[in-house]
Structures are given as structure tokens and as C-alpha cells.
mmCIF file of the N, C-alpha and C atoms, coordinates in Angstrom:
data_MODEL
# 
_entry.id   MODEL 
# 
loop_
_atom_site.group_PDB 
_atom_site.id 
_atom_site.type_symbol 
_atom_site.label_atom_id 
_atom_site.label_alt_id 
_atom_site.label_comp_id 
_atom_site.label_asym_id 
_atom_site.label_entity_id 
_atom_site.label_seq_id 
_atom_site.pdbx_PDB_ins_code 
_atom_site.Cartn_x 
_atom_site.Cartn_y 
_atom_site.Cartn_z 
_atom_site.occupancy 
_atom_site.B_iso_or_equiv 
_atom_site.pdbx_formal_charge 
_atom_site.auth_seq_id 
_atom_site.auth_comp_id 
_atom_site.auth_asym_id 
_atom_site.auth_atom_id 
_atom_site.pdbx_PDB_model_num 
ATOM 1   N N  . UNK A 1 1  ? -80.349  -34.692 -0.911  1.00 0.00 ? 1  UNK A N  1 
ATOM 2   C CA . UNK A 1 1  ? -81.234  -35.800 -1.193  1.00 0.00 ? 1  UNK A CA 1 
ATOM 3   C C  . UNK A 1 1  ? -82.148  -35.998 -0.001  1.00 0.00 ? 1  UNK A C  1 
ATOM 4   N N  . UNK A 1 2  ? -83.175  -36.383 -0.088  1.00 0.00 ? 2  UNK A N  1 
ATOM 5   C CA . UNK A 1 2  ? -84.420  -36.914 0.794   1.00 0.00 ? 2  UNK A CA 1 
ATOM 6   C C  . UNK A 1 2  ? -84.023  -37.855 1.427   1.00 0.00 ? 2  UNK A C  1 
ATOM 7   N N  . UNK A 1 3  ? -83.590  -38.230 2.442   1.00 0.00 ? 3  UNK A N  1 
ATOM 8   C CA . UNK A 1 3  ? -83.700  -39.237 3.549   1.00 0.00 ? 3  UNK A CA 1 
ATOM 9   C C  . UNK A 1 3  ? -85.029  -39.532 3.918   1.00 0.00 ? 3  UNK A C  1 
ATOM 10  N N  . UNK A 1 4  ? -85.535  -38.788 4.659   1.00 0.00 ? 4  UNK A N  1 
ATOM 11  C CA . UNK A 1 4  ? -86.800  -39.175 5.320   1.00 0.00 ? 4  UNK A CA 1 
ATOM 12  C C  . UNK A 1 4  ? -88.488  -38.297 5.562   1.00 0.00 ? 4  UNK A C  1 
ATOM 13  N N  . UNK A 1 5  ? -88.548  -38.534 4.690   1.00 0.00 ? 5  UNK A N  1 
ATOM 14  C CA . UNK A 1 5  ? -89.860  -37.670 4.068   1.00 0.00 ? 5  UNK A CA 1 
ATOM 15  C C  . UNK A 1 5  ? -90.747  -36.921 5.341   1.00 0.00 ? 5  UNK A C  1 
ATOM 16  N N  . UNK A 1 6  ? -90.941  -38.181 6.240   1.00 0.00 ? 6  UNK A N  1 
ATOM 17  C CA . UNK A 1 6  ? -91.681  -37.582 7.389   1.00 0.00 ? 6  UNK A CA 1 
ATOM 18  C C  . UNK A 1 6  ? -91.200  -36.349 8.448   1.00 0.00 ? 6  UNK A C  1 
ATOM 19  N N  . UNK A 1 7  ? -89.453  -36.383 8.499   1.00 0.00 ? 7  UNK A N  1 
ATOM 20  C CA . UNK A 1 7  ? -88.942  -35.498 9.683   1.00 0.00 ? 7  UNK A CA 1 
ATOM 21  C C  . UNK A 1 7  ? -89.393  -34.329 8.976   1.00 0.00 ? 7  UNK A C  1 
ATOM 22  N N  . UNK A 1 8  ? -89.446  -33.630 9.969   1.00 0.00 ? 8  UNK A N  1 
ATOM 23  C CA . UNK A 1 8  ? -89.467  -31.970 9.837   1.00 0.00 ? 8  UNK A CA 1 
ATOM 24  C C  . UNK A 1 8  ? -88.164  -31.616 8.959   1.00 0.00 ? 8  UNK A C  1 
ATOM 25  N N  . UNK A 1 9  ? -88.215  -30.414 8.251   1.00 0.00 ? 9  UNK A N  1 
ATOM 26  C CA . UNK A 1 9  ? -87.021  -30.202 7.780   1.00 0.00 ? 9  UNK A CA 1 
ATOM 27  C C  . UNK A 1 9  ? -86.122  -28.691 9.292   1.00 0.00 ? 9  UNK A C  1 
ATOM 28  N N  . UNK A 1 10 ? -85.188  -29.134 8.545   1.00 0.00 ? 10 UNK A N  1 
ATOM 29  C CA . UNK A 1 10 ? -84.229  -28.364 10.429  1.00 0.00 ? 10 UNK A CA 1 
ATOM 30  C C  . UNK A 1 10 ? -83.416  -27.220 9.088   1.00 0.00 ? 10 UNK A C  1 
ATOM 31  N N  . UNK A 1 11 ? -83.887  -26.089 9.499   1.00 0.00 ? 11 UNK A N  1 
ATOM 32  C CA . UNK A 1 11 ? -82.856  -24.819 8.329   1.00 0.00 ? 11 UNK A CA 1 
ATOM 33  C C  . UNK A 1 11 ? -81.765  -24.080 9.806   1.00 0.00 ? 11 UNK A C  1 
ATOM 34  N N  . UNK A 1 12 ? -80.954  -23.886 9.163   1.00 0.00 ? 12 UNK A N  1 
ATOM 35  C CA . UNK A 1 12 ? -79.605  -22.987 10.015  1.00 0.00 ? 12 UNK A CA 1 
ATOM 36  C C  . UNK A 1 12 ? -80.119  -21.562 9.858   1.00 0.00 ? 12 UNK A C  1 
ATOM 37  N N  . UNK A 1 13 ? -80.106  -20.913 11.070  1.00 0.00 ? 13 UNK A N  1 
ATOM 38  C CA . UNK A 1 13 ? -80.296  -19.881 11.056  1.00 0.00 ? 13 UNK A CA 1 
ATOM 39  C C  . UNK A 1 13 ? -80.283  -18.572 9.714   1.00 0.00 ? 13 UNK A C  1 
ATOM 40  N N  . UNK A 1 14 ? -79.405  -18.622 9.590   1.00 0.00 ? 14 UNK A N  1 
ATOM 41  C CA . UNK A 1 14 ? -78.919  -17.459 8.117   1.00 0.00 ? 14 UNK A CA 1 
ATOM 42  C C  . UNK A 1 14 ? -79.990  -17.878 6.936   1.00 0.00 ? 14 UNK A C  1 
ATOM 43  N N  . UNK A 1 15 ? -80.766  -19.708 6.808   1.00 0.00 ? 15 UNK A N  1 
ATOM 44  C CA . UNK A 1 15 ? -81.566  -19.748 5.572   1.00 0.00 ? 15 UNK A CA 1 
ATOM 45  C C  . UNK A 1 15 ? -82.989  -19.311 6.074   1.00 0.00 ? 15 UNK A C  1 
ATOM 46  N N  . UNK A 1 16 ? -82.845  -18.510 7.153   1.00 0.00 ? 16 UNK A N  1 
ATOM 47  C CA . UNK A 1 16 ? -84.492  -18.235 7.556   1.00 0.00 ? 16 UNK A CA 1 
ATOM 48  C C  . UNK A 1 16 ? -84.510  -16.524 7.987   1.00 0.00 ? 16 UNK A C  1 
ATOM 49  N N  . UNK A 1 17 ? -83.463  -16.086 8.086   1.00 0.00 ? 17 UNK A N  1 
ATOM 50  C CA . UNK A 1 17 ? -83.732  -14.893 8.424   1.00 0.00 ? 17 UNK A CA 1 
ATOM 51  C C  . UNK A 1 17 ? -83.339  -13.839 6.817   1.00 0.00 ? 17 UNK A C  1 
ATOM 52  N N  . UNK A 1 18 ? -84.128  -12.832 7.154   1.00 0.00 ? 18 UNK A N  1 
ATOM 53  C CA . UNK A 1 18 ? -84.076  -11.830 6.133   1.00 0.00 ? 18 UNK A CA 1 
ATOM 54  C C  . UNK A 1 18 ? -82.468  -11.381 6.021   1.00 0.00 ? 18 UNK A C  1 
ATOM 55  N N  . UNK A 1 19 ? -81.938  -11.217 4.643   1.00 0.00 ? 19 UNK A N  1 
ATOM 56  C CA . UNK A 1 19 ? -80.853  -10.556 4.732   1.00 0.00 ? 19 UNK A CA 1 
ATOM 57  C C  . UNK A 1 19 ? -81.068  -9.097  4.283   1.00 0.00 ? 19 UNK A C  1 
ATOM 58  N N  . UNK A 1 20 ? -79.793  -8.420  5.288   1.00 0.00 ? 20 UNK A N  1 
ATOM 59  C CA . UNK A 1 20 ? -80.273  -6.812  5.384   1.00 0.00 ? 20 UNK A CA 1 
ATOM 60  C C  . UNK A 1 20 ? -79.494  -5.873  3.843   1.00 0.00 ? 20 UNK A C  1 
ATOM 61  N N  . UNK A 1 21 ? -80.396  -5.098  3.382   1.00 0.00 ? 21 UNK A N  1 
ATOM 62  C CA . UNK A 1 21 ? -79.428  -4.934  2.248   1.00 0.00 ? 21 UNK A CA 1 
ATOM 63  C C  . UNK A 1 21 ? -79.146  -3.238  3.268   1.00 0.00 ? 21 UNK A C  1 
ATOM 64  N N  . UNK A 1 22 ? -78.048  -2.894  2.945   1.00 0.00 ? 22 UNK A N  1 
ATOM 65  C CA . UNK A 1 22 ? -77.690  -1.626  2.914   1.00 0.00 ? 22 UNK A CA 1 
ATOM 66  C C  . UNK A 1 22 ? -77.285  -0.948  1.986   1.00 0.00 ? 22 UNK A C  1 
ATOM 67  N N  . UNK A 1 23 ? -77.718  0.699   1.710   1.00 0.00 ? 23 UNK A N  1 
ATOM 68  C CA . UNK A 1 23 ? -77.404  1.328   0.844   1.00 0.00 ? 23 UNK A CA 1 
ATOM 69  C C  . UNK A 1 23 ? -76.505  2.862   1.108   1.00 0.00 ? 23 UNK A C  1 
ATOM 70  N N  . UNK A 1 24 ? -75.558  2.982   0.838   1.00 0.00 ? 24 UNK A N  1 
ATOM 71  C CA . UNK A 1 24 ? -74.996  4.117   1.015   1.00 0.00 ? 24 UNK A CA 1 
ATOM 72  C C  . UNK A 1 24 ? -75.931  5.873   1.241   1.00 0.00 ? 24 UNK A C  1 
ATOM 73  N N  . UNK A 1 25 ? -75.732  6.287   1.978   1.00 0.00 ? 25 UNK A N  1 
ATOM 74  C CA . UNK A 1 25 ? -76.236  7.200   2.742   1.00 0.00 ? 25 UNK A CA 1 
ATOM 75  C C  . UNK A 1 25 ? -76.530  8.193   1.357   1.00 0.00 ? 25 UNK A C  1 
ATOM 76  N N  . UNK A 1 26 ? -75.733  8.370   0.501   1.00 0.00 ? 26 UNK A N  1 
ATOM 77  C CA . UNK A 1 26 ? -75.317  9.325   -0.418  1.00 0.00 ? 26 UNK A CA 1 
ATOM 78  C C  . UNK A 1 26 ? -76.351  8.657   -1.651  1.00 0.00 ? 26 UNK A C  1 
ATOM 79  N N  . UNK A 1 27 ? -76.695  7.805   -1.537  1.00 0.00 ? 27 UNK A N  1 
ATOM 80  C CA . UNK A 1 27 ? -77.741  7.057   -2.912  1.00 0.00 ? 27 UNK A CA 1 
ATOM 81  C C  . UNK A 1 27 ? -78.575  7.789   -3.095  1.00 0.00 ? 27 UNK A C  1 
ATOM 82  N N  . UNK A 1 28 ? -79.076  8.498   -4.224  1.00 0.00 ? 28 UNK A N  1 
ATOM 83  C CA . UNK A 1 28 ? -80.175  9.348   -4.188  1.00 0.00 ? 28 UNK A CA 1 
ATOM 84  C C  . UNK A 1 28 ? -81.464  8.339   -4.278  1.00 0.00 ? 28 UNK A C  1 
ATOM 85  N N  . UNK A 1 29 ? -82.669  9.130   -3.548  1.00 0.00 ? 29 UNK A N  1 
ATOM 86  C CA . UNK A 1 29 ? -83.612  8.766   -3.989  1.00 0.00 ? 29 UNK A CA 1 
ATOM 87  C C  . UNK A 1 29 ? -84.624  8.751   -5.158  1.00 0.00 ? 29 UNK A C  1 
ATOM 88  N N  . UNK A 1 30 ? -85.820  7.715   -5.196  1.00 0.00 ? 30 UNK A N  1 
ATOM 89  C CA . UNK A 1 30 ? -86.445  7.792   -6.258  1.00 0.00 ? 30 UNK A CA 1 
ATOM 90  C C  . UNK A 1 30 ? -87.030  9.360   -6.591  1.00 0.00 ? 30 UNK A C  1 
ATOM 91  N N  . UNK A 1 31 ? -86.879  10.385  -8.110  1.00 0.00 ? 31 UNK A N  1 
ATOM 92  C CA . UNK A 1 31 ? -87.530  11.947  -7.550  1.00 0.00 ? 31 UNK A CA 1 
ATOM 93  C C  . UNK A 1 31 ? -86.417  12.715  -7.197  1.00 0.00 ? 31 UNK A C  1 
ATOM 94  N N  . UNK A 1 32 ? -85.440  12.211  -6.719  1.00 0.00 ? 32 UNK A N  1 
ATOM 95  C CA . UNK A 1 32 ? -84.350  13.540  -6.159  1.00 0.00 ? 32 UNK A CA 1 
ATOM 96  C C  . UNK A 1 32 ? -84.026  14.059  -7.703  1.00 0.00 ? 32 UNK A C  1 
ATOM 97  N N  . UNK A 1 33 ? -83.761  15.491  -7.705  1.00 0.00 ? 33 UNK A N  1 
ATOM 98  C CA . UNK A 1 33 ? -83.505  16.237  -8.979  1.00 0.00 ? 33 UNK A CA 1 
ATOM 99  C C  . UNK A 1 33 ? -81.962  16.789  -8.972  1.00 0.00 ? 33 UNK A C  1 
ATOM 100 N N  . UNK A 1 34 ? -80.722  17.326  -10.096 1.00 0.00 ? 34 UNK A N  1 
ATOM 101 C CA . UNK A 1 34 ? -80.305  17.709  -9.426  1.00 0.00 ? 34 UNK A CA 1 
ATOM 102 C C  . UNK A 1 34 ? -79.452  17.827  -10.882 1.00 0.00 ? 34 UNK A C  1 
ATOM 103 N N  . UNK A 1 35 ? -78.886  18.961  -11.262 1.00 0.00 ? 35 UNK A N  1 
ATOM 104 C CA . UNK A 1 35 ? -78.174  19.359  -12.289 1.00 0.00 ? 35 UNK A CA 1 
ATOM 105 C C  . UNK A 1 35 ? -79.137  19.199  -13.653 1.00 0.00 ? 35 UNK A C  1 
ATOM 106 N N  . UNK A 1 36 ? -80.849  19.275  -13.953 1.00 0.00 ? 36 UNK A N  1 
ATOM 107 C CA . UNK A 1 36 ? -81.409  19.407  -14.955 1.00 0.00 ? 36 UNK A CA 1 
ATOM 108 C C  . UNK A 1 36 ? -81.532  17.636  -15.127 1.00 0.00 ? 36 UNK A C  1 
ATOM 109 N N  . UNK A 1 37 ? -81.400  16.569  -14.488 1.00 0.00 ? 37 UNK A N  1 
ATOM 110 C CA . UNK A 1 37 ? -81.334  15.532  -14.384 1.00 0.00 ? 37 UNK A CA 1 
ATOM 111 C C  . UNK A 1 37 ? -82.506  15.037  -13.142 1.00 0.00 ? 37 UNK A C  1 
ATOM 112 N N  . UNK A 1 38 ? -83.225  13.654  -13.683 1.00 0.00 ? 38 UNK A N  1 
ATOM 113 C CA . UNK A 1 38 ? -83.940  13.342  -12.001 1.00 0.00 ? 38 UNK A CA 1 
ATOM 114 C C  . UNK A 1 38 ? -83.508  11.717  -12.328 1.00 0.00 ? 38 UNK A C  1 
ATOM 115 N N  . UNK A 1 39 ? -83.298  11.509  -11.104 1.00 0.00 ? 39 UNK A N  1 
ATOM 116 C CA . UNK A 1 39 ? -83.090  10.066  -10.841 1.00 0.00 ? 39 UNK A CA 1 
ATOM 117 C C  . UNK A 1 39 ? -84.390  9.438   -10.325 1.00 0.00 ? 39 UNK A C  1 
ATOM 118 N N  . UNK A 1 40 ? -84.327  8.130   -11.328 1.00 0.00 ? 40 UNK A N  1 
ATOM 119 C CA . UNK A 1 40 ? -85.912  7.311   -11.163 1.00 0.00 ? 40 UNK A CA 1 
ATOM 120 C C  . UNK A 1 40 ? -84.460  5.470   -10.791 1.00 0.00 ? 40 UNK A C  1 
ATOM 121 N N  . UNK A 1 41 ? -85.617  5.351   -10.128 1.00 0.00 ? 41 UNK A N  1 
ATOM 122 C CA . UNK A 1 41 ? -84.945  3.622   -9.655  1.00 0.00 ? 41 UNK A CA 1 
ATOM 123 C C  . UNK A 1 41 ? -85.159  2.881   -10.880 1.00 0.00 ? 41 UNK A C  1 
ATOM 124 N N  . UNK A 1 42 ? -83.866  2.305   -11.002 1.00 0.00 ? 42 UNK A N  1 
ATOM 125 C CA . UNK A 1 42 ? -83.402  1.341   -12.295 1.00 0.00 ? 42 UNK A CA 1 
ATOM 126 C C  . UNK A 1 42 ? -83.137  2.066   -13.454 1.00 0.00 ? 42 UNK A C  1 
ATOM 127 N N  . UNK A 1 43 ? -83.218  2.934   -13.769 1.00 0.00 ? 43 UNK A N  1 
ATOM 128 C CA . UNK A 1 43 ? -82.962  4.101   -14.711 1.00 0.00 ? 43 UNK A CA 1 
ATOM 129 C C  . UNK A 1 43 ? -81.853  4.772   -14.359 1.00 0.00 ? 43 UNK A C  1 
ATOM 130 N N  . UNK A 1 44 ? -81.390  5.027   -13.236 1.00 0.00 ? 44 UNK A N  1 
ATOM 131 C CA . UNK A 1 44 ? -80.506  6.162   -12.751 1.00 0.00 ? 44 UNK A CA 1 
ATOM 132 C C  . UNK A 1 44 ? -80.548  7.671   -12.993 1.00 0.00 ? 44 UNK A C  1 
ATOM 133 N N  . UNK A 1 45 ? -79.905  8.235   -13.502 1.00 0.00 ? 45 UNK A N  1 
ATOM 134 C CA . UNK A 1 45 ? -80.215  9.745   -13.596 1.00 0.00 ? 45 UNK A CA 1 
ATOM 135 C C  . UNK A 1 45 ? -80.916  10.036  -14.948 1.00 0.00 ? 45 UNK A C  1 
ATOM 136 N N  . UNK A 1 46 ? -81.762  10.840  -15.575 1.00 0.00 ? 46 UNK A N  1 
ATOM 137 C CA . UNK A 1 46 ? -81.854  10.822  -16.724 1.00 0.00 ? 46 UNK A CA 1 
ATOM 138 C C  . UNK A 1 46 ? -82.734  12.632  -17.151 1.00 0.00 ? 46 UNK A C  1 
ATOM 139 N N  . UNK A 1 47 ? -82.463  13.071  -18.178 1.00 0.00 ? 47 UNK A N  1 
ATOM 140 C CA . UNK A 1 47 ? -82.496  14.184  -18.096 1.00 0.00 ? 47 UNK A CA 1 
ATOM 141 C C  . UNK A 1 47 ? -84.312  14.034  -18.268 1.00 0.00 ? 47 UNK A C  1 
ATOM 142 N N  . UNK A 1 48 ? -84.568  15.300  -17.238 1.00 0.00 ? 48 UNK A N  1 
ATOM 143 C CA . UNK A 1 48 ? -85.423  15.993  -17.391 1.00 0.00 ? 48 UNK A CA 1 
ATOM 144 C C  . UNK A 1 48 ? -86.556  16.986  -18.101 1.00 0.00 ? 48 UNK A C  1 
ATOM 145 N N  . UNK A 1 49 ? -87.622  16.139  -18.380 1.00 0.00 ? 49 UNK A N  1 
ATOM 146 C CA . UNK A 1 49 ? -88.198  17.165  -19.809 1.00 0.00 ? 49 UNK A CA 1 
ATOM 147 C C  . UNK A 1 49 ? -89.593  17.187  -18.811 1.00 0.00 ? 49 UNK A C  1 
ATOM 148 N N  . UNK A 1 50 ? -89.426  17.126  -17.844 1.00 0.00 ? 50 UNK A N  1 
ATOM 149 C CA . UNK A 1 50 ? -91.284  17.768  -17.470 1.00 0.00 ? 50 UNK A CA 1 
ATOM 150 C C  . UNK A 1 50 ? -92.118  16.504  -16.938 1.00 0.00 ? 50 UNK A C  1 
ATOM 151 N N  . UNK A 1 51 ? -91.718  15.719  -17.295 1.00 0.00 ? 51 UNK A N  1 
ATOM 152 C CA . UNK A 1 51 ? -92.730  14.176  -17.007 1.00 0.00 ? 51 UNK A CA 1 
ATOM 153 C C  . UNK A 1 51 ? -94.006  14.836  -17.990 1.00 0.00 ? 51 UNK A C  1 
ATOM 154 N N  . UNK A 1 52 ? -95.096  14.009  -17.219 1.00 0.00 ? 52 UNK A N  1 
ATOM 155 C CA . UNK A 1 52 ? -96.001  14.097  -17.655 1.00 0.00 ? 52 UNK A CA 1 
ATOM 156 C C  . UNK A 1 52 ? -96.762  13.220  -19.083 1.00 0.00 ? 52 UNK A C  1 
ATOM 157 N N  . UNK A 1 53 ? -97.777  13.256  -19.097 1.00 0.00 ? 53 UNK A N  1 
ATOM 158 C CA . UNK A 1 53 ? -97.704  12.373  -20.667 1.00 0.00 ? 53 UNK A CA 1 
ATOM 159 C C  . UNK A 1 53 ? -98.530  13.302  -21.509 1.00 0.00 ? 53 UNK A C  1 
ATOM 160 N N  . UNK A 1 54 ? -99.027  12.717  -22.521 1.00 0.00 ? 54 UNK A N  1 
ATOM 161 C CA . UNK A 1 54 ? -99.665  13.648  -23.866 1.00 0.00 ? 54 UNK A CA 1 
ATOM 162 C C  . UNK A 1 54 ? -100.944 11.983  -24.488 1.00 0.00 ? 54 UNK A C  1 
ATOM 163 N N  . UNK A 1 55 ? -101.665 12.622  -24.890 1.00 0.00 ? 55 UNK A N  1 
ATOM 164 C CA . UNK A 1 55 ? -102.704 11.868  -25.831 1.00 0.00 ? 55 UNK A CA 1 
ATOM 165 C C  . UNK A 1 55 ? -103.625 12.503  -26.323 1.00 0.00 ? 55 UNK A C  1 
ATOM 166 N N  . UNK A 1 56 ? -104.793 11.884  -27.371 1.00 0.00 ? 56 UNK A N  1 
ATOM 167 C CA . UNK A 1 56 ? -105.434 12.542  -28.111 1.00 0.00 ? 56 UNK A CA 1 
ATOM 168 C C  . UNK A 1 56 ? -106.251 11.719  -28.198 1.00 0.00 ? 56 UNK A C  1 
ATOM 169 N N  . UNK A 1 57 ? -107.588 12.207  -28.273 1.00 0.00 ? 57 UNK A N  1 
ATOM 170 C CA . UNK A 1 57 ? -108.998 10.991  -28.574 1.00 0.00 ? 57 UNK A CA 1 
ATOM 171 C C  . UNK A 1 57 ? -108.297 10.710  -29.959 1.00 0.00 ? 57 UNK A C  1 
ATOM 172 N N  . UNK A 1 58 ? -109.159 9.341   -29.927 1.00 0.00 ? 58 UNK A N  1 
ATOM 173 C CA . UNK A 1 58 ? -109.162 8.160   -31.227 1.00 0.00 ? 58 UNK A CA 1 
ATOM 174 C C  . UNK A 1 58 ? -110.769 8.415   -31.585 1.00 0.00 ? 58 UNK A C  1 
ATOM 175 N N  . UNK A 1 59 ? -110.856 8.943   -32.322 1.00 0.00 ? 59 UNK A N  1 
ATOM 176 C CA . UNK A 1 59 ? -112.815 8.789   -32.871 1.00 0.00 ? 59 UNK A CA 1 
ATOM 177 C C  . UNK A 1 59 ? -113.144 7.618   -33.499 1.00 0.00 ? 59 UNK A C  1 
ATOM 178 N N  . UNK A 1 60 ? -111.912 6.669   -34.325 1.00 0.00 ? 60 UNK A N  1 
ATOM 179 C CA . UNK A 1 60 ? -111.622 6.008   -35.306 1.00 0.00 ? 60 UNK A CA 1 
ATOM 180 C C  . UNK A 1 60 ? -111.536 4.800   -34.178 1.00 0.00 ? 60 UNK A C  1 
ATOM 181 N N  . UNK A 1 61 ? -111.381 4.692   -33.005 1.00 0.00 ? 61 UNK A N  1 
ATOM 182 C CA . UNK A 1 61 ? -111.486 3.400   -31.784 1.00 0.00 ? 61 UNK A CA 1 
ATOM 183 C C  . UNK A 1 61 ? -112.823 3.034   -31.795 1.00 0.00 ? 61 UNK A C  1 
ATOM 184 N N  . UNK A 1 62 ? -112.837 1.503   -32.131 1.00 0.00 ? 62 UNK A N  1 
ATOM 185 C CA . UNK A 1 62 ? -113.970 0.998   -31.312 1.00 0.00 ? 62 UNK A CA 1 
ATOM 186 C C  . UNK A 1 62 ? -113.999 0.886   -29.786 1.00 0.00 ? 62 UNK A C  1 
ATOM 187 N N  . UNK A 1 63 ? -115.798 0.579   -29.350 1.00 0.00 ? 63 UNK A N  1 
ATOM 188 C CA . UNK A 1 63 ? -115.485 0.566   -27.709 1.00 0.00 ? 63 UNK A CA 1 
ATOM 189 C C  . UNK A 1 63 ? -115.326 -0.594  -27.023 1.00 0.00 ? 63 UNK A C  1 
ATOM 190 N N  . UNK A 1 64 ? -114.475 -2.004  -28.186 1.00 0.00 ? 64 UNK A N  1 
ATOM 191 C CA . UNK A 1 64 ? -113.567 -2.726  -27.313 1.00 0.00 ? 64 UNK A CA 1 
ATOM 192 C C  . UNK A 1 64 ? -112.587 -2.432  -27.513 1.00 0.00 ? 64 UNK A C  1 
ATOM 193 N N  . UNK A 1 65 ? -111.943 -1.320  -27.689 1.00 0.00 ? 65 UNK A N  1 
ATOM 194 C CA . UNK A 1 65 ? -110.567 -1.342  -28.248 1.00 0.00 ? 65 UNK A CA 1 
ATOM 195 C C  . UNK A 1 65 ? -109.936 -1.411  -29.215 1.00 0.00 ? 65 UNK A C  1 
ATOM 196 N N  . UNK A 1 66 ? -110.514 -2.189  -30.359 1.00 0.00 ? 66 UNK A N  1 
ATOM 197 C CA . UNK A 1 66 ? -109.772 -2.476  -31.887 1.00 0.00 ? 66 UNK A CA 1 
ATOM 198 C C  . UNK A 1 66 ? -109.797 -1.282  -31.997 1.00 0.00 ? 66 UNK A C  1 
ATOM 199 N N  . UNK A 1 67 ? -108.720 -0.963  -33.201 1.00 0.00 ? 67 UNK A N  1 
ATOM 200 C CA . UNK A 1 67 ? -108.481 0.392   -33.778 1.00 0.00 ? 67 UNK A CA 1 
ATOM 201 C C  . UNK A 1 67 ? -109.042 -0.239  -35.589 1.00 0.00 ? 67 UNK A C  1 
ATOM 202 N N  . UNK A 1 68 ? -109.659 0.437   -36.103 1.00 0.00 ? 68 UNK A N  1 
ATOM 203 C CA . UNK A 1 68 ? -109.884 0.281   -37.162 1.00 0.00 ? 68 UNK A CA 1 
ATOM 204 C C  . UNK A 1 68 ? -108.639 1.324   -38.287 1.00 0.00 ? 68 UNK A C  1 
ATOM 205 N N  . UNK A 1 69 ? -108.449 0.830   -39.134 1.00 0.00 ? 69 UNK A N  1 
ATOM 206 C CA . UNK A 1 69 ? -107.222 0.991   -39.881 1.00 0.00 ? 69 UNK A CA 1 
ATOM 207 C C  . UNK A 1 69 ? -106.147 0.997   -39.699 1.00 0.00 ? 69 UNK A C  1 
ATOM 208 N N  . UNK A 1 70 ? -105.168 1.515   -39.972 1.00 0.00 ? 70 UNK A N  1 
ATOM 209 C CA . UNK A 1 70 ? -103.154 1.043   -39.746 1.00 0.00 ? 70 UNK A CA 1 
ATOM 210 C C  . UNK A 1 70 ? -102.794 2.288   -38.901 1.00 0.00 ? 70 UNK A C  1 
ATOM 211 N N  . UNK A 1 71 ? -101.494 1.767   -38.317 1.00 0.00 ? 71 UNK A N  1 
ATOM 212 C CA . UNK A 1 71 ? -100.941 2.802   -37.317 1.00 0.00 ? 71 UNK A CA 1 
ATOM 213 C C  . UNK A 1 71 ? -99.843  3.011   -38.757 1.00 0.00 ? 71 UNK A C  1 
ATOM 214 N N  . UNK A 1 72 ? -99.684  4.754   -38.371 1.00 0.00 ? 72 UNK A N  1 
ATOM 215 C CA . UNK A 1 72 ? -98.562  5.083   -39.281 1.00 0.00 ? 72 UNK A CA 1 
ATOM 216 C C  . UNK A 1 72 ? -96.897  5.308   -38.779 1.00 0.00 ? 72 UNK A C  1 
# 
């Protein structure tokens, strides 16, 4: 509760300093590959098909964006 609006507020050490996270030496990184598998952060390991993406012009796009007719 608020006592006294005007004082400064006074924090204990530990609510002002950064806490350190540590991670085991052995954690792979984001990209490390390793049995046909690559590990991406928050995903964890997940198999491997190439990355990359794929698309195809829309002729049928207007040039704000609407798509004229239904997605199938």
C-alpha cells in the first residue's frame, strides 16, 4: 500500500538487478543440425526438408491486395 506518495521509492537489491539465466553447455543452438533433424528455438528439433519457401504469382490479385474470387 502507498504510504507516502512523495518519498522516493527504496527497491532491495535483487528487484533491480538483471537475473542471469544459464543454459547448459550441451543446449544446441538455433541451426545446429544433427541426425536429418535441425533445431530452431521454441520448436526444438524438427525434421529437415530443405527450408526454404515456394510461391507463385496471383494474376487474379488486385494491387491492394484483395484477391478476387475463393481460396480452394
Amino acid at each position: 500500500m502507498l504510504t507516502n506518495p512523495d518519498a522516493e521509492p527504496i527497491y532491495k537489491p535483487e528487484q533491480t538487478e538483471p537475473q542471469q539465466t544459464e543454459f547448459p553447455s550441451d543446449t544446441p543452438k538455433h541451426g545446429d543440425t544433427k541426425d536429418g533433424k535441425i533445431y530452431i528455438n521454441g520448436f526444438g528439433w524438427v525434421v529437415d526438408e530443405g527450408g526454404g519457401g515456394s510461391g507463385e504469382p496471383a494474376p487474379d490479385m488486385y494491387e491492394n491486395g484483395n484477391k478476387i474470387g475463393s481460396f480452394g
